[in-house]
N, CA and C atoms as a LAMMPS dump frame, in Angstrom:
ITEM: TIMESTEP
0
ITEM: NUMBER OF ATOMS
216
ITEM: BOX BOUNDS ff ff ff
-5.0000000000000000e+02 5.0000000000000000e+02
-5.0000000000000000e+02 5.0000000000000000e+02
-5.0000000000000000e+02 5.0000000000000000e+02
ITEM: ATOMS id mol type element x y z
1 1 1 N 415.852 -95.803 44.63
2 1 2 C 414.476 -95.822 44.216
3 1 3 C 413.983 -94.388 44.017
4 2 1 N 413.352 -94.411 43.092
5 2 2 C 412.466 -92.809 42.77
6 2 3 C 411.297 -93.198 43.23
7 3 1 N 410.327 -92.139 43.577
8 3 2 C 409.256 -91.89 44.118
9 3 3 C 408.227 -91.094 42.59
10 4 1 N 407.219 -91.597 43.066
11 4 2 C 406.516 -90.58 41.587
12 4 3 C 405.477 -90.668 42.098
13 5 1 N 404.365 -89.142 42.168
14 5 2 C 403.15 -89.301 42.331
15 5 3 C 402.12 -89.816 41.353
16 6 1 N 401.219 -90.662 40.743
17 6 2 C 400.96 -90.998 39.211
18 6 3 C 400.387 -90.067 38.702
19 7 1 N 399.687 -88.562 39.412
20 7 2 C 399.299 -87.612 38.885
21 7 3 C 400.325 -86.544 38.316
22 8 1 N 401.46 -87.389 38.522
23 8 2 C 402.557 -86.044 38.74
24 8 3 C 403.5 -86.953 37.538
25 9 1 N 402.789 -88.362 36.828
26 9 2 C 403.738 -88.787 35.622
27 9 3 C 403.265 -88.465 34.438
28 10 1 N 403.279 -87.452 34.157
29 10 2 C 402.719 -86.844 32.678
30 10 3 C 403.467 -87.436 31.79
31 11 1 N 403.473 -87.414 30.578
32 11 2 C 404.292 -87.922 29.339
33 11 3 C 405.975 -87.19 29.553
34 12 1 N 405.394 -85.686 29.377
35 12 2 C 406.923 -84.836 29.835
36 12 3 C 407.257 -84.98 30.883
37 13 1 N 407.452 -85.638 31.777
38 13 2 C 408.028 -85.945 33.158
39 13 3 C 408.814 -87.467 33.037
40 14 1 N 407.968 -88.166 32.076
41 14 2 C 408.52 -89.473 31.969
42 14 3 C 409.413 -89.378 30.83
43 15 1 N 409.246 -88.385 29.998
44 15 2 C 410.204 -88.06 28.741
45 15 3 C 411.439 -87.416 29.188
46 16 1 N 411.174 -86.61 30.338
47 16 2 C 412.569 -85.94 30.978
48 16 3 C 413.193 -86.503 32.103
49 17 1 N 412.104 -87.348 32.583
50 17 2 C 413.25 -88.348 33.348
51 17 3 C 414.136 -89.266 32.932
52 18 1 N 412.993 -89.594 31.295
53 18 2 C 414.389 -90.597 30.369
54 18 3 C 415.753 -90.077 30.248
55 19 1 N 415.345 -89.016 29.561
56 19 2 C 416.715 -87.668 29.658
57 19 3 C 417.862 -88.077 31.202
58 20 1 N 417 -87.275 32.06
59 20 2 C 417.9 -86.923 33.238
60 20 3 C 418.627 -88.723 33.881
61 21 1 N 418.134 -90.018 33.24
62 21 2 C 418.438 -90.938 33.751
63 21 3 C 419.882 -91.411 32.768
64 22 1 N 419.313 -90.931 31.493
65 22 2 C 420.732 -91.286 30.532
66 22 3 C 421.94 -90.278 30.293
67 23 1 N 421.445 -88.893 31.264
68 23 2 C 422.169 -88.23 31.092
69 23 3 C 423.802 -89.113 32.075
70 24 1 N 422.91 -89.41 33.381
71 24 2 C 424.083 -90.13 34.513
72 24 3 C 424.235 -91.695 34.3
73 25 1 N 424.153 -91.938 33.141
74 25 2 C 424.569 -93.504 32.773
75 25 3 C 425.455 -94.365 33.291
76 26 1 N 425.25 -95.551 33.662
77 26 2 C 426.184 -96.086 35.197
78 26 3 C 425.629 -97.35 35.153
79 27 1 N 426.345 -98.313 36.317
80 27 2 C 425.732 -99.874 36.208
81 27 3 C 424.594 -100.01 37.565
82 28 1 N 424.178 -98.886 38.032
83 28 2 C 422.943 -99.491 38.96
84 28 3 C 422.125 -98.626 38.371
85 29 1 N 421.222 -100.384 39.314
86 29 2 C 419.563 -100.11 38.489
87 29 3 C 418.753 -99.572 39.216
88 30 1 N 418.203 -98.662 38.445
89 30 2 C 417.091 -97.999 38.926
90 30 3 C 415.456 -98.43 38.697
91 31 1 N 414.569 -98.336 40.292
92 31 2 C 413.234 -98.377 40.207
93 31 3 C 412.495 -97.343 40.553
94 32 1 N 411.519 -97.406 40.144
95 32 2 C 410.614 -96.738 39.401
96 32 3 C 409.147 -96.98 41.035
97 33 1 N 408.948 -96.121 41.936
98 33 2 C 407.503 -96.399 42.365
99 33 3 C 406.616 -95.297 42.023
100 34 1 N 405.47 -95.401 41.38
101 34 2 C 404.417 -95.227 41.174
102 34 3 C 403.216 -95.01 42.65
103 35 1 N 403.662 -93.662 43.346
104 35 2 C 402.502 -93.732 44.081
105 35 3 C 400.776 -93.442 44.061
106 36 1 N 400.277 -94.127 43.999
107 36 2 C 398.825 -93.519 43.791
108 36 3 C 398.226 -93.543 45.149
109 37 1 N 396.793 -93.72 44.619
110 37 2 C 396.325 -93.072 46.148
111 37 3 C 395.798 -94.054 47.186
112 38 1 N 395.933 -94.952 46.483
113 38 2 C 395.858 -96.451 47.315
114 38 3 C 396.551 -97.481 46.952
115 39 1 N 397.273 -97.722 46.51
116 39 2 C 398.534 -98.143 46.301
117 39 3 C 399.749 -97.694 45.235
118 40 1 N 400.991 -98.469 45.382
119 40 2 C 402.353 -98.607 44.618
120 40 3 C 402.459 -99.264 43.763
121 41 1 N 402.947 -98.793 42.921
122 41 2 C 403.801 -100.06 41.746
123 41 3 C 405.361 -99.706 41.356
124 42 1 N 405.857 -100.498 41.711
125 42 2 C 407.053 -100.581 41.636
126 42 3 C 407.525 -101.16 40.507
127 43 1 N 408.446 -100.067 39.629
128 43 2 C 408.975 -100.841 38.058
129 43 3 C 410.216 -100.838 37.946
130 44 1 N 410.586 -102.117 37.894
131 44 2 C 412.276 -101.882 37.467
132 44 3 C 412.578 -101.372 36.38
133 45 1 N 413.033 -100.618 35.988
134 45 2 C 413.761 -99.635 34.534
135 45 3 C 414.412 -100.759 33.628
136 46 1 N 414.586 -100.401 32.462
137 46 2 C 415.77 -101.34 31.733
138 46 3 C 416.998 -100.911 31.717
139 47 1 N 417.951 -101.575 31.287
140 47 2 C 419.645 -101.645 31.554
141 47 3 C 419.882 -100.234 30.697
142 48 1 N 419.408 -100.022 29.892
143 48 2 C 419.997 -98.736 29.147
144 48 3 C 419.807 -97.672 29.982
145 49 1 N 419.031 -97.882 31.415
146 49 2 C 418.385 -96.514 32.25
147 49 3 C 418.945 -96.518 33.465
148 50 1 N 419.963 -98.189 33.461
149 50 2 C 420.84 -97.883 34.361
150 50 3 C 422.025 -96.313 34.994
151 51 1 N 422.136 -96.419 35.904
152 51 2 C 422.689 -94.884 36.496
153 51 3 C 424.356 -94.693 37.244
154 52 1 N 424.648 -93.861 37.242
155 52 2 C 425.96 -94.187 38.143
156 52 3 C 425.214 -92.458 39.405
157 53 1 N 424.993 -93.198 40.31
158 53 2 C 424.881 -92.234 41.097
159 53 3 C 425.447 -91.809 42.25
160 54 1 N 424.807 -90.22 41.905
161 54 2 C 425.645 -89.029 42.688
162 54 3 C 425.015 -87.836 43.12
163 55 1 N 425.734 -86.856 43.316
164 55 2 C 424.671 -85.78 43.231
165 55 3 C 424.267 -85.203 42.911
166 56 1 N 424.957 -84.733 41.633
167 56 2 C 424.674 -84.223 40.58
168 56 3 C 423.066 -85.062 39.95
169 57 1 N 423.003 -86.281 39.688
170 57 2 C 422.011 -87.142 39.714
171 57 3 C 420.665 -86.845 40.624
172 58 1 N 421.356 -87.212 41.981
173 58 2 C 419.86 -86.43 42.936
174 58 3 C 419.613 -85.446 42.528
175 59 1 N 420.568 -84.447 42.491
176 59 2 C 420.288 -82.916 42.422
177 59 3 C 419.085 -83.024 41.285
178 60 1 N 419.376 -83.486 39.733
179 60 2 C 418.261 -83.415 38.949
180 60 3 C 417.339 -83.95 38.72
181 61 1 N 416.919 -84.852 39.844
182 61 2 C 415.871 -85.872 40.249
183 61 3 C 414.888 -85.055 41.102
184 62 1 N 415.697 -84.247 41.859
185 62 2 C 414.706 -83.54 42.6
186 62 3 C 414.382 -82.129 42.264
187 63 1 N 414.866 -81.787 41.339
188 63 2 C 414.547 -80.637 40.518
189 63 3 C 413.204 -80.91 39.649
190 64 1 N 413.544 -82.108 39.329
191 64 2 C 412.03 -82.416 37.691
192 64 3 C 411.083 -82.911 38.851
193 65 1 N 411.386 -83.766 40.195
194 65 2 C 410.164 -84.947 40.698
195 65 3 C 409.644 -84.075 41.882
196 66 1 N 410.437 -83.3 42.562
197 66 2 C 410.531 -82.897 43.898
198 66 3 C 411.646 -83.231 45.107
199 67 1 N 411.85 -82.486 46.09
200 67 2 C 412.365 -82.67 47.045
201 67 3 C 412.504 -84.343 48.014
202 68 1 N 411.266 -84.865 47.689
203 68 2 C 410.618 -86.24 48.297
204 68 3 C 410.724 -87.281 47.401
205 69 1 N 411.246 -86.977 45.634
206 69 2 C 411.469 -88.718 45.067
207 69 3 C 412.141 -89.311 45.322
208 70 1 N 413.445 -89.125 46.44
209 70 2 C 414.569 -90.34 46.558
210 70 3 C 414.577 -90.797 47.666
211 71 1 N 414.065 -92.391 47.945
212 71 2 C 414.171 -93.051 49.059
213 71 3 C 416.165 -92.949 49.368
214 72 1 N 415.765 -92.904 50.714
215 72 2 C 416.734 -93.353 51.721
216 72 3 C 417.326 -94.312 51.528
């Protein structure tokens, strides 16, 4: 799961996460939470945004989102 603050999903953040998600193309699916300031929304991605993950993957997840987008 990614973490996203909704102030922190600008167009270019959601345009370069498309990027950084097809860069690691793979068969698990990735979601999407949306934190705001009183609640979550949680989005499942589509199959083309599926991932094969690693660390290379975290590594550029937390480069564009922060240190704090990848749940445990």
């Amino acid at each position: 799961m990614i973490t996203v603050q909704t102030h922190k999903a600008t167009e270019a953040v959601v345009t370069e996460l498309g990027d950084v998600l097809r860069t690691h193309r793979g068969k698990s699916e990735v979601r999407l939470h949306l934190q705001g300031d009183s609640r979550v929304e949680v989005m499942g991605l589509p199959v083309h945004l599926r991932v094969n993950p690693s660390p290379s993957l975290f590594g550029d997840l937390k480069v564009l989102l922060g240190p704090t987008c990848l749940d445990n």
